[in-house]
C-alpha positions as CSV (number, residue, x, y, z in Angstrom):
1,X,-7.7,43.3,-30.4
2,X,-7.8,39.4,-31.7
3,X,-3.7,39.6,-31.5
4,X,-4.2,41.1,-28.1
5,X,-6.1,37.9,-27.2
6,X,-4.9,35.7,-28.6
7,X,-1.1,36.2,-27.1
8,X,-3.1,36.2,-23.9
9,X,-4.4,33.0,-23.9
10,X,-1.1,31.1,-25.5
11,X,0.7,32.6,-22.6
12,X,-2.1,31.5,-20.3
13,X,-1.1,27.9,-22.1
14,X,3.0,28.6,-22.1
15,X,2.6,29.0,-18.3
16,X,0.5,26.1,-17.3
17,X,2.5,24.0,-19.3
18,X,-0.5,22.7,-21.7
19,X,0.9,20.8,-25.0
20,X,1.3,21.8,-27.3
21,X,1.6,25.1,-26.8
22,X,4.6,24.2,-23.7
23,X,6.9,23.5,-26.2
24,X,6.9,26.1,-28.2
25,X,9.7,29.1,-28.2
26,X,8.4,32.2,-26.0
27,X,9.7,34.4,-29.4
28,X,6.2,32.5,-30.4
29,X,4.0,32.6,-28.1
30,X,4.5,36.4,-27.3
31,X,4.4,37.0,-31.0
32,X,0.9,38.1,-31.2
33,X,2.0,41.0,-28.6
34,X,3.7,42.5,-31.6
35,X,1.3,42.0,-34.2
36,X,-0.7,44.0,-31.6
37,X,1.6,46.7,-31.5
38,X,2.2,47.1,-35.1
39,X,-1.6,47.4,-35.8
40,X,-2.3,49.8,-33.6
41,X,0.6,52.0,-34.3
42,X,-0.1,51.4,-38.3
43,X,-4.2,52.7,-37.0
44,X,-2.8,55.6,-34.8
45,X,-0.4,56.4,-37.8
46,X,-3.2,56.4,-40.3
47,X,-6.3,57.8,-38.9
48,X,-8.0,55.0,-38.5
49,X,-8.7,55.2,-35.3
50,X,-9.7,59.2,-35.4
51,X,-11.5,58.2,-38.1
52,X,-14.0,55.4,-37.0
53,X,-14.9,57.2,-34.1
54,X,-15.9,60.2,-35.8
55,X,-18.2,57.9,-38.1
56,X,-19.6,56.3,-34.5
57,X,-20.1,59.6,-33.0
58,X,-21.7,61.2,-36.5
59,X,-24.0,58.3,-36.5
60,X,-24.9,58.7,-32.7
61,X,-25.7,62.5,-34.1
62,X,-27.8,61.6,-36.9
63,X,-29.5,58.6,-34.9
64,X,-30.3,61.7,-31.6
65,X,-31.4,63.8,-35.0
66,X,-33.9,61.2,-36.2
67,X,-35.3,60.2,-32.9
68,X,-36.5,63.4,-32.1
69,X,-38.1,64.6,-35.5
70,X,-40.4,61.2,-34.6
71,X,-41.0,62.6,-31.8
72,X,-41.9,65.5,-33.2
73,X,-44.1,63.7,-35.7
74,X,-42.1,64.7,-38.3
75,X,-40.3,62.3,-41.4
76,X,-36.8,61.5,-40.7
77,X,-35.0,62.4,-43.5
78,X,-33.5,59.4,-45.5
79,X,-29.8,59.0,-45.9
80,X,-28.1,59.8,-48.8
């Protein structure tokens, strides 16, 4: 996502004509646009993706789980 920004805003410079970033190469300044690509095909590849939002939505889960034994007026139980 940084990549992702950060290729956005150099060719936010690159077309306003703001130095120094006017006189670099395009091949630079849309660089970042690849980096972009690369990670997220490397995360998609990988898991990584699947994977943290499976942790986000367990945690979601456990969070509902604990809210209502309070409720409840019960002890949550404590991570292991």
């Amino acid at each position: 996502m940084y990549a992702l920004l950060l290729g956005i805003f150099l060719m936010l410079l690159k077309y306003l004509a703001i130095e120094p970033v006017a006189n670099w190469s395009w091949w630079w300044v849309l660089s970042p646009f690849a980096v972009a690509v690369a990670w997220w095909a490397w995360a998609d590849a990988t898991g990584y993706t699947k994977r943290k939002a499976m942790e986000k939505m367990d945690q979601r889960k456990q969070d509902r789980i604990n809210r209502n034994k309070e409720a409840l007026g019960m002890k949550a139980r404590r991570p292991r």
